[in-house]
N, C-alpha and C positions, 0 to 999 in steps of 0.2 A: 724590600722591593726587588732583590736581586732572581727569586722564582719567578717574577712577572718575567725579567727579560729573560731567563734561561727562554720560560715558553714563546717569547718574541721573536728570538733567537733561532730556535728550532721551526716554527713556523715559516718565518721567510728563509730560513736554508731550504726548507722540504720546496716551498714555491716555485724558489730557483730549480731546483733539484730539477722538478717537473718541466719546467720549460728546455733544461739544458734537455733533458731524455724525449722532449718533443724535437726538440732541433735537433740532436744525433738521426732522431729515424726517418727524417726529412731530407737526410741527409743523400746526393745520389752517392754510385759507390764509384770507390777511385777508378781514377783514369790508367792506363799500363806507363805512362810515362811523367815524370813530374821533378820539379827541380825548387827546392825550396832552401831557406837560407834564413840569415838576417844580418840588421846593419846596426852597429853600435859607435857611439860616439867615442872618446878619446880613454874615458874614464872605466869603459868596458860596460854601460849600460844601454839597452837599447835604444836604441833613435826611431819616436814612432814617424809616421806618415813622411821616412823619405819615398821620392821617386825613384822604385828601380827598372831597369831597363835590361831585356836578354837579346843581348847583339848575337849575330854571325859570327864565330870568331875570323872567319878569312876575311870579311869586307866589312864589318862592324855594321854591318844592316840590323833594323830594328825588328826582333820576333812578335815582342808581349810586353809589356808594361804592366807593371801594382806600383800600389802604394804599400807600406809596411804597416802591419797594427800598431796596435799601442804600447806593445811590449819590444819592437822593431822587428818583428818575424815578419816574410814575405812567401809566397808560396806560385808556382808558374804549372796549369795543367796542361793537358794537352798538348805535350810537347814531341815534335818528330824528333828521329835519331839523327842524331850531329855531333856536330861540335861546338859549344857555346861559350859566351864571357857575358859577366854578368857586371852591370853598373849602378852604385849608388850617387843618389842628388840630393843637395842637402842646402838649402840657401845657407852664406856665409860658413860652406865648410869645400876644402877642393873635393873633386871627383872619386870616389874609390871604384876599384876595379880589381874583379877574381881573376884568379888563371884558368886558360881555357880548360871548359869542362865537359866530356863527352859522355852523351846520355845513350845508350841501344839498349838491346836486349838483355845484355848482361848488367845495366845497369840503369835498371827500369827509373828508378828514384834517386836522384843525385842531392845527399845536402851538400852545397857549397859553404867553404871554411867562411866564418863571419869575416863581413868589410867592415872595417874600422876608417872608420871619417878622423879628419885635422882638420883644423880651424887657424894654427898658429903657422907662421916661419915655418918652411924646412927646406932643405938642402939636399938638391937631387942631380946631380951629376954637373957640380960646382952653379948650377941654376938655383938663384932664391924663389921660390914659388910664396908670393905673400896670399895669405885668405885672410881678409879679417870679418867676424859678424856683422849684420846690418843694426843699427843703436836699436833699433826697434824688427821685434818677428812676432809672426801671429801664427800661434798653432792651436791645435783640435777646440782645446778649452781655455786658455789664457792668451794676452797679451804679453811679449816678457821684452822687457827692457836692458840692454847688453851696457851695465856701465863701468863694465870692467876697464875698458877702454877706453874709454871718452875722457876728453880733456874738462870738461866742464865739471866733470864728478871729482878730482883734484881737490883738497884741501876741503871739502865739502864734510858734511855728517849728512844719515840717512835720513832725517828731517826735509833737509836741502835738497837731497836726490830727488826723493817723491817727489816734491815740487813740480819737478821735469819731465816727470810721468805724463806719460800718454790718459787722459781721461781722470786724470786725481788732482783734486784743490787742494789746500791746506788752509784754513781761515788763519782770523788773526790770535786765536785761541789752540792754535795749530790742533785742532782738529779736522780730520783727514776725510774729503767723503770722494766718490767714485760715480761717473757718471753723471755728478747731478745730486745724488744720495749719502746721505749720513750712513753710519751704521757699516763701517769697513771694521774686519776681522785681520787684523795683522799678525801676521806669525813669520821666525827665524827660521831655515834652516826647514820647513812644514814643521814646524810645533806653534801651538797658537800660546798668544802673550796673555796670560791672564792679570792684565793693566786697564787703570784708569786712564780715561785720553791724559791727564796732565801725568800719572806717570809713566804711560807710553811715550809721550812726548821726551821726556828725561832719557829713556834708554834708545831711542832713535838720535836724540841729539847729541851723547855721546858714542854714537858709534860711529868709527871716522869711515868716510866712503872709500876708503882706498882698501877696507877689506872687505866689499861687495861685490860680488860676482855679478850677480843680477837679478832686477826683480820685476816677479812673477804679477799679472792683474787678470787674478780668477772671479767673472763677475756671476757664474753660474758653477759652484764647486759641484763636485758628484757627493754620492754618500757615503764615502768614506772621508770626506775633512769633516769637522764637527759644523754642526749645522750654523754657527754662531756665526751673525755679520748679514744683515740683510741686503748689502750694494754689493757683498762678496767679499772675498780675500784677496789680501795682499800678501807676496810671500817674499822675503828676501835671504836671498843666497849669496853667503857668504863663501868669499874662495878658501880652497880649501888645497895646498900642492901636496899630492902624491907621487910625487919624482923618486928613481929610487938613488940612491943617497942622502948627502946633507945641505937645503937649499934652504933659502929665503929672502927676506923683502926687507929693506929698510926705509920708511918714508918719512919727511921732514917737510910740515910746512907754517910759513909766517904767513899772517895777513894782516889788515889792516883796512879800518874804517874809520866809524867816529870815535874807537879804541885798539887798541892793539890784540891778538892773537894768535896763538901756533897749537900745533899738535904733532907728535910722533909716535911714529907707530914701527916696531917690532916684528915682525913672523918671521917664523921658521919650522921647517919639516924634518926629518931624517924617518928614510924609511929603508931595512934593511931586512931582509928577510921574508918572515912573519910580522914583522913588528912596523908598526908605524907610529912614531911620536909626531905630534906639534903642536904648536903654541902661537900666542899673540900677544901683546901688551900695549897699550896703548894708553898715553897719558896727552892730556893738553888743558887748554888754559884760554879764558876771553873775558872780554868785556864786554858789553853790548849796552846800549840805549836804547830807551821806548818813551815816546810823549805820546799822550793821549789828550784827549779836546770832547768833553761833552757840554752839551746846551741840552738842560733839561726844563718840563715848565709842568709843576703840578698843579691841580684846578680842585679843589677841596671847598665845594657847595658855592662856590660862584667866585670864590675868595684867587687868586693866580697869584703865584710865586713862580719866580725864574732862578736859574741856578747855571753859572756857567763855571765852571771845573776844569782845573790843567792839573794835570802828574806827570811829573819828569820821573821816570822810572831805571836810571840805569843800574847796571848788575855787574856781578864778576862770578866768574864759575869758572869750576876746576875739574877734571874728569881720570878717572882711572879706571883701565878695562881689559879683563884680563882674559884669557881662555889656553885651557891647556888637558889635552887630550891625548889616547892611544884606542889606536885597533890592531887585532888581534887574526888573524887567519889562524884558525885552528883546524888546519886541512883543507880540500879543493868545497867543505862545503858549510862551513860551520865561521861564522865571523865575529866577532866582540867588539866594542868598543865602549873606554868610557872617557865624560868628558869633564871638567871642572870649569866653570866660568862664573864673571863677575862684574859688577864696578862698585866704586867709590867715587863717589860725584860729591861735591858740593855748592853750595852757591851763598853769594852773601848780597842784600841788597837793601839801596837809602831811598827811601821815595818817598819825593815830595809834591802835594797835595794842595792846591790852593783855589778856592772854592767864594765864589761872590754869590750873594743873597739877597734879590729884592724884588718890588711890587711891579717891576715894570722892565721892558729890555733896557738896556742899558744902565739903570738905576742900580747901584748899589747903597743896599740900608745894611747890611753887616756882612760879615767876613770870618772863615771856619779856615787856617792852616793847619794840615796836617802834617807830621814827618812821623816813620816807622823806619826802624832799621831791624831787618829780619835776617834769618842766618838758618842756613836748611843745610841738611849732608843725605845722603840716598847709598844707601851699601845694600847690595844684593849679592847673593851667590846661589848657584844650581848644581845639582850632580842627575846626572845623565845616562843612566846603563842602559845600552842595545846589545839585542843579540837577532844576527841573520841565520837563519837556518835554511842553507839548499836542500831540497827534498830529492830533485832529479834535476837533469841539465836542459830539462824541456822550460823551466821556469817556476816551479810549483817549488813555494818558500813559506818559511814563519818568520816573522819578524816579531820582535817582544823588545818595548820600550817600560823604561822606571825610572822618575822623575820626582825628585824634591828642590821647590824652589822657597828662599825666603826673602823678603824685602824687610828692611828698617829702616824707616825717615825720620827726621827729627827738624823739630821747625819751632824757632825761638825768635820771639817779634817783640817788641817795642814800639808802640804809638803814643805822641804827644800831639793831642788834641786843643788848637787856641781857638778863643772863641770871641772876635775883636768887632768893635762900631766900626762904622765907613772910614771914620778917620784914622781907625789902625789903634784906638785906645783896647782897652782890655774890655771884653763884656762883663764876663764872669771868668770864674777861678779853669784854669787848662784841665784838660781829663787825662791821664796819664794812664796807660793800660800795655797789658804784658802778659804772652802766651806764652804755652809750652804744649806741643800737640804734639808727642810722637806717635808714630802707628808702625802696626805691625803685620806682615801677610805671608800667610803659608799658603805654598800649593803642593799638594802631592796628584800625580797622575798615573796612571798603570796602563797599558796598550797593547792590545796584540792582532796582526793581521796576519790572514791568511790568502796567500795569492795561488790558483788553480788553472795554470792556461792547458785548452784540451784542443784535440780536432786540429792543431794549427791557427785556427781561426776564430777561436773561443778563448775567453777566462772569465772563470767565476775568481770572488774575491767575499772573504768575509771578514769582520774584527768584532771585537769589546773593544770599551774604552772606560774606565772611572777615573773622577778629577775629583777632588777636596780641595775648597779654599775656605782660610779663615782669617778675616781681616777684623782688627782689633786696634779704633782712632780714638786717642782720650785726649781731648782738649781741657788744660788746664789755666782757667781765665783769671788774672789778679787786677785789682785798682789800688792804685797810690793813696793812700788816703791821705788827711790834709797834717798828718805829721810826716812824708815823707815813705811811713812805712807801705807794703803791698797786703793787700787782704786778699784774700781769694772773692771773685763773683761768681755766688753762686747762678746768675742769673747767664752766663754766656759758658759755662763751663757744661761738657757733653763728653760720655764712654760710650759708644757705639760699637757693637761686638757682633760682627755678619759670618754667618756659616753658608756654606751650600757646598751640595753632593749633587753631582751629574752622572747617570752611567746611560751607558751609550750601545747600541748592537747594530751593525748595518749588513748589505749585502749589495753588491755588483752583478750583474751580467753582463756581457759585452761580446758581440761577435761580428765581426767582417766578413760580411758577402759580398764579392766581385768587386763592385767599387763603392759599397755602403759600408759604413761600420755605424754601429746599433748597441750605446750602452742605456741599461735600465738600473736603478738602483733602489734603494727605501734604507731609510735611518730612523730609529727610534730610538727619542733621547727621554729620560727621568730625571726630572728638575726635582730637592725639594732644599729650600734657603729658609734660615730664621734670622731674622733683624732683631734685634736687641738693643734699644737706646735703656744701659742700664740708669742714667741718668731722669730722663723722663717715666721710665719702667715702660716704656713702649714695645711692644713685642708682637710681629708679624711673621709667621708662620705659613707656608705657602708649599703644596705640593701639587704638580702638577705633568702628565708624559704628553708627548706630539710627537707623530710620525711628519716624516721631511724625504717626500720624494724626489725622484732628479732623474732628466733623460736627455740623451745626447744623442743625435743623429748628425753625420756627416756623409755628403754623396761627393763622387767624385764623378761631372759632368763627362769633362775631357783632363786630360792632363794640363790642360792652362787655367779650368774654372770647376769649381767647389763651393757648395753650396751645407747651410749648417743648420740645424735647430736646437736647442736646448732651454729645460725649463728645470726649475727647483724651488721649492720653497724653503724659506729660511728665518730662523730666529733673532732677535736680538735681546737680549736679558740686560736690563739694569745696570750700570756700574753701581761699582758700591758705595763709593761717595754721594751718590746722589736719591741712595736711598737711606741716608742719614737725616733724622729728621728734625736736625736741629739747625740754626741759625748762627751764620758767619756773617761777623761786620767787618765792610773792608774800607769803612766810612761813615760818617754818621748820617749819612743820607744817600746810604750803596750796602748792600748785604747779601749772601748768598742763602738758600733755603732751601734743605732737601725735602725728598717725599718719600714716605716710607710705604707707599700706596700706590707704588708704580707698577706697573703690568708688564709682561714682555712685549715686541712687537713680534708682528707676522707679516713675511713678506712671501708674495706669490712672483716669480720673476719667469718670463719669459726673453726669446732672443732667438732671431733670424739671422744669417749674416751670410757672406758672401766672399768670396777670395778670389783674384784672378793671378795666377804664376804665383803662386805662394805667395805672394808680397803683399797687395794693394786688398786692403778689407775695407769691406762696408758692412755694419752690423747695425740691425735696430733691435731696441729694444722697450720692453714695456713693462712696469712693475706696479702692484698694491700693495700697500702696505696700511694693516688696520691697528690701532691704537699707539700711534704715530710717537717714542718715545721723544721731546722735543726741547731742548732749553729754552727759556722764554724769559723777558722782561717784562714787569708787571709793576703798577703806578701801587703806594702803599701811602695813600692819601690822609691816612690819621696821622705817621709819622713825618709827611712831608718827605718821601725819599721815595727809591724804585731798588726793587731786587729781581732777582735771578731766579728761576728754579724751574724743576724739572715736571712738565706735564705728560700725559697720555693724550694727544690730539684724537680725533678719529680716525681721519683717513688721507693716504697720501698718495696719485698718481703719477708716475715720470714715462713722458714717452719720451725716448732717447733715443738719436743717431750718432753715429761715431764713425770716420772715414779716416782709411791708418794709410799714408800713401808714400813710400821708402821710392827714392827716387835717384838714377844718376845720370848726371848731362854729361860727365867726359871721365877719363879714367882718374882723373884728379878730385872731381868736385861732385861729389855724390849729399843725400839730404835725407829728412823725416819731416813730412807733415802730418798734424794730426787735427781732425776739428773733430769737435766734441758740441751736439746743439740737446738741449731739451726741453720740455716742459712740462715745469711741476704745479701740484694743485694739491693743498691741501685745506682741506673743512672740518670745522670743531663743531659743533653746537655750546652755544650758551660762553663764551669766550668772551670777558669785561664785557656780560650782558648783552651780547647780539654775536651773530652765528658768522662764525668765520670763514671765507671764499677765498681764498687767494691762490691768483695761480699767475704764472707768466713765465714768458722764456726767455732763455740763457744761452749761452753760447761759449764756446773757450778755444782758441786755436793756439798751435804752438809747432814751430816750424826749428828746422836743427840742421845746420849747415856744414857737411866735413871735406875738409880741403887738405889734401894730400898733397903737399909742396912742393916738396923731393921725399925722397927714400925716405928720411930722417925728422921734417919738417911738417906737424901738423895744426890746421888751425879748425877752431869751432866757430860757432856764431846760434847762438837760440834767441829766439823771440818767442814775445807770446803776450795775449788778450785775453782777458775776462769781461763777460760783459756785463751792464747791468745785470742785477738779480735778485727776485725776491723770494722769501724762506717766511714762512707764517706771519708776523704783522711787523719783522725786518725787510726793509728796500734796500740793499748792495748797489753801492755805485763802481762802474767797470774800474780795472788795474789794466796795465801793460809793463812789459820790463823787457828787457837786451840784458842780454847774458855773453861774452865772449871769453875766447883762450886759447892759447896755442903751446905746443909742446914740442920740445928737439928732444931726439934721441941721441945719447953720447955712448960709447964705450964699445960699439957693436952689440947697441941696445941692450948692454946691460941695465943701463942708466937713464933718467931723464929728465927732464926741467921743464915744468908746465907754470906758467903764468895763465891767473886768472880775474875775470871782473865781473860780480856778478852786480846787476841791475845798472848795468851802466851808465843811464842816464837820470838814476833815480828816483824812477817814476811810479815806483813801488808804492803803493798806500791803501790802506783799510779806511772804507767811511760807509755808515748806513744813517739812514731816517728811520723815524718810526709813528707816523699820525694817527695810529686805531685808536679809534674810541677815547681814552682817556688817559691814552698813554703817547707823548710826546716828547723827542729826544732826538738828539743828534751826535753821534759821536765821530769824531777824526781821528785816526790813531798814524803815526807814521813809528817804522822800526827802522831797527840799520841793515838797509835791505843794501846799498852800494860798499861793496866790499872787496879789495884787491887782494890777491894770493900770490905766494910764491911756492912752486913744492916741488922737491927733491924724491927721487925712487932709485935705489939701485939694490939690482936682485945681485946675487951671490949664491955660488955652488950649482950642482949640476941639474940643470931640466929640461933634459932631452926626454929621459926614456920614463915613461908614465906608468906610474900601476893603480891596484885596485881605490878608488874615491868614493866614501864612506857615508852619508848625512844623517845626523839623528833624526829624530821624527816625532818630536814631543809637544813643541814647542804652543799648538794651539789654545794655553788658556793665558799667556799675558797679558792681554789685550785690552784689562780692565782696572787696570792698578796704576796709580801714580807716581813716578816715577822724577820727576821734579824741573827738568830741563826743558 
């Protein structure tokens, strides 16, 4: 396949080509005077779409106004002879400002030396000048969430942060969707997670939030992320200090709910030279509780049987996570880095099951106790080589990323099955049953971009990409027989061996005129996966390429309002668990069932939006998506029970509005709201025999309160609503929850002490219906959403003076793998 995309490759280069040599000769010619520049943030990368300003320098009168591109370059024509000072605006960063700069005759073209923006403390003539970010900022393409800071992201994992996210649910399967939308692509650091939701779920819920910078909610990516994730990407940025000497973080925190918990975390930097080391480690430990409540009623040729089912489910888990890395400056243009990272997770858990049987509500004619004691560990480790290559100091780089990642789980269970009359006698003999399912996943990926800014006000951009994954799940099922001893069944025991190869070719254009900036892009990706149940000898074989375009338009009204449009279409492929097509019993009247016949989805997304003062956004937006990838609950009327599995719906539409509104009443008490409304509709044909309609709306608000007390003294306060909601032939009944915490700074801030509560009142809870057709159920779940913290931070060593901050760029195939937590 790799000559098809050479030729796709070269095709949309030449395309580009042509348009960039259209717009050069469209070009008028320079003006005799011109003053250009750009603004970079702390780390020394550009800061796009700040506001810059060219004052007077004797009265600070205002000449000209831009906005910066996307690589933070700004450019000023038409400029008389003077004397000038030039100013950068940046929400949540203070003001930067050039020295004055005189443009005449002699010096027709002035670049001015790059403004470098602070965001932190600093100390200017015994004045503390404080800036700190707003929790929430919206720029060109993303929402990005600041929870570096925030008190409520204390003692939290990145499970828990999302949460808090502007526009992102987490059900009670802690599956993640956006806007309204399933089908989110998560990736570390921009590398995407090639994980299944449950072991995405594991690496999110061990990662402690205290080493999160902040995360990114891209709901229209361009064509250089990978197409994968039809609601869009989520990114999270882990902090990363490049101070130069030898600094770091120590954090420590206890909580406590309906069981006890802590975690600690380690970082540290030392950067001298050329060289830059650092590290992280991080170990913790919890317990948690889960009850669940269903009421089910199967109807099998007129016959009704009612089943109502409690499982106490608590757990204890244990986490370990490691990361330790070096970058290299190998001169002003050539950069290295490589990185090593990991965990070792485990979990251990007793859950017990207990299940009434009979012809009528409330009647119980017999009785099914289960208890299983299971025992799972999750070890992963990555290796990570980048290389930056400067080409020129206008901005024209290679960047070249290699990636091997491997997961191993092992998951060892015990079920004893009783099977008793109403009055608790014995029916028949207990069934006694005993897995062994490890799995196993490789990914290797390869990357390389190329970035081209030209004219000032142009960059072209091109990459490859290839990813290899292979996941390899052997369930090994035994039964007790009636001497004690275990036989293997053959009848529940399943090898499932999935391959897939994706390579990838895209291209960029992008240019700023006056106050438009105009990116256009096209990705073309090659799928080809084989499913293998060597067990069943089932083997699905599938190749398949799609082009994924993407276009970004931004205008800049006046300098208080901006207006936006962007569209893409996007993929979602299969996890691979769910295209296993064998059958998990989690009960003897509950089971899991894959499909080895699942299709990808295709999502077409659109999005308007609207900005006033950088701040206050209002975006709509409107998406299809056709062969709707969907989990579903289905009535299994011969055996008296209901299972799970994975369909291809038809079609699915969300019109969605989203209103991001950052607000402050006085110099103490500033806030974030955010509502999130849509409505979804999705239709099957032929769906438990009649055609399925469903559509209605939803709604999610969540409001974030920050109180600056004294210098030292800070307190949070979140709320937040879900409304009713329905999803294919599930009805969601609303949640609410209060989240609070407050934090003192001790040491001259080296130090601090945040107490935290989350779900205060807790009023946290999961419940749907479900009355289609022939399938009826009710399920209650409540988790340990009330939870108190306590957590300790004190930096150490020196972090004044900042230098070059490095982020790999791999990460985009985790997102499909299981992970356990």
């Amino acid at each position: 396949m790799k000559p098809l995309y050479i030729k796709i490759l070269i095709l949309l280069t030449a395309t580009a080509c042509l348009v960039v040599t259209a717009a050069l000769a469209q070009t008028p010619a320079k003006p005799a005077y011109k003053v250009s520049g750009s603004v970079v943030d702390e780390t020394g990368k550009g800061a796009p779409f700040a506001t810059v300003a060219l004052l007077k320098a004797k009265d600070s009168s205002l000449v000209k106004g831009a906005i910066t591109n996307d690589i933070g370059a700004y450019n000023f024509d038409h400029v008389a002879t003077g004397t000038y000072i030039v100013r950068a605006t940046v929400v949540g960063y203070a003001k930067s400002y050039s020295k004055p700069t005189v443009v005449n005759a002699g010096a027709p073209e002035v670049s001015v030396p790059a403004l470098r923006l602070a965001s932190t403390s600093k100390v200017l003539k015994g004045v503390e000048i404080t800036s700190t970010k707003p929790l929430v900022e919206r720029k060109l393409d993303r929402m990005v969430m600041n929870v570096e800071n925030s008190v409520l992201a204390a003692g939290n994992d990145a499970m828990e942060i999302l949460e808090r996210a502007p526009g992102v649910t987490v059900d009670k399967d802690d599956n993640i969707s956006v806007k309204g939308k399933q089908g989110v692509t998560v990736m570390i650091n921009d590398k995407l997670t090639h994980l299944s939701s449950a072991q995405l779920a594991t690496l999110l819920h061990s990662t402690d939030g205290s080493t999160i910078k902040s995360i990114e909610i891209i709901t229209n990516p361009s064509a250089k992320y990978d197409a994968a994730g039809t609601s869009g990407i989520i990114n999270i940025v882990l902090k990363k200090n490049s101070s130069v000497g030898t600094n770091g973080t120590i954090t420590a925190t206890g909580g406590y709910g309906a069981y006890p918990k802590g975690n600690a975390t380690l970082s540290i930097n030392h950067k001298e030279g050329n060289l830059n080391f650092y590290g992280s480690y991080n170990i913790g430990g919890r317990q948690n509780s889960n009850d669940i409540y269903i009421d089910r009623l199967i109807d099998t040729s007129g016959k009704q049987t009612y089943f109502t089912q409690h499982t106490f489910m608590p757990s204890s888990r244990y986490n370990n996570t490691y990361r330790l890395g070096v970058d290299y400056d190998m001169g002003k243009k050539n950069s290295i880095g490589l990185l090593f990272s990991g965990y070792y997770n485990g979990e251990n858990d007793r859950n017990v099951n207990n299940t009434s049987i009979g012809s009528k509500p409330g009647l119980t004619d017999s009785l099914q106790n289960t208890t299983s004691t299971i025992s799972q560990t999750y070890h992963n480790y990555e290796f990570d080589l980048n290389d930056k290559f400067r080409i020129d100091s206008l901005g024209q780089e290679i960047n070249f990323d290699v990636d091997y990642t491997n997961f191993t789980n092992t998951n060892n269970a015990l079920y004893n099955n009783y099977y008793l009359f109403a009055n608790e006698s014995q029916q028949h003999p207990p069934l006694i049953q005993r897995n062994q399912s490890p799995s196993n996943i490789e990914i290797n990926t390869e990357k390389i971009d190329y970035t081209l800014p030209f004219h000032k006000t142009m960059k072209f951009e091109a990459g490859l990409k290839s990813s290899y994954v292979k996941t390899d799940n052997n369930l090994q099922a035994q039964l007790q027989n009636s001497g004690g001893a275990f036989v293997n069944d053959t009848t529940r025991t399943n090898h499932f061996i999935y391959k897939e190869t994706v390579t990838a070719a895209y291209v960029n254009l992008s240019r700023v005129y006056k106050k438009t900036q105009v990116q256009i892009g096209l990705r073309a990706e090659n799928t080809h996966s084989i499913g293998n149940s060597l067990t069943t000898k089932q083997i699905v074989d599938r190749t398949y390429t799609d082009l994924f375009p993407s276009v970004f338009i931004n205008h800049s009204l006046s300098a208080n309002h901006e207006i936006g449009f962007s569209y893409s279409r996007r993929i979602d492929r299969p996890q691979y668990d769910n295209l296993n097509p064998f059958q998990y019993n989690l009960d003897q009247y509950t089971y899991e069932k894959g499909n080895p016949f699942l299709n990808p989805q295709y999502t077409n997304s659109f999005e308007v939006d609207y900005t006033y003062k950088h701040t206050i956004n209002v975006s709509l937006n409107y998406s299809h998506t056709y062969d709707v990838i969907t989990q579903i609950i289905l009535p299994d009327n011969a055996r008296k029970s209901t299972y799970q599995t994975t369909l291809n719906l038809n079609t699915q539409d969300v019109y969605n509005i989203n209103i991001n509104v950052p607000y402050t009443f006085t110099k103490w008490w500033s806030g974030n709201a955010n509502l999130n409304a849509n409505y979804l509709l999705i239709k099957s044909k032929a769906l438990l025999g009649a055609d399925l309609d469903a559509g209605a709306p939803a709604a999610q608000f969540r409001a974030t309160q920050s109180l600056q007390l004294n210098k030292t003294l800070r307190a949070e306060i979140s709320t937040g609503y879900q409304s009713p909601q329905t999803y294919a032939v599930l009805k969601l009944k609303a949640q609410y929850w209060t989240d609070m915490g407050i934090s003192q700074a001790l040491f001259n801030k080296k130090a601090s002490v945040k107490f935290s509560v989350s779900d205060v009142f807790n009023t946290r809870k999961n419940a749907a219906t479900s009355l289609y057709q022939s399938l009826n159920f009710a399920f209650h779940q409540k988790n340990e959403t009330q939870i108190a913290r306590l957590t300790f931070t004190y930096n150490f060593g020196n972090s004044k003076i900042k230098a070059r901050q490095h982020q790999t760029g791999a990460e985009s195939e985790k997102g499909r793998v299981n992970t356990g937590n």
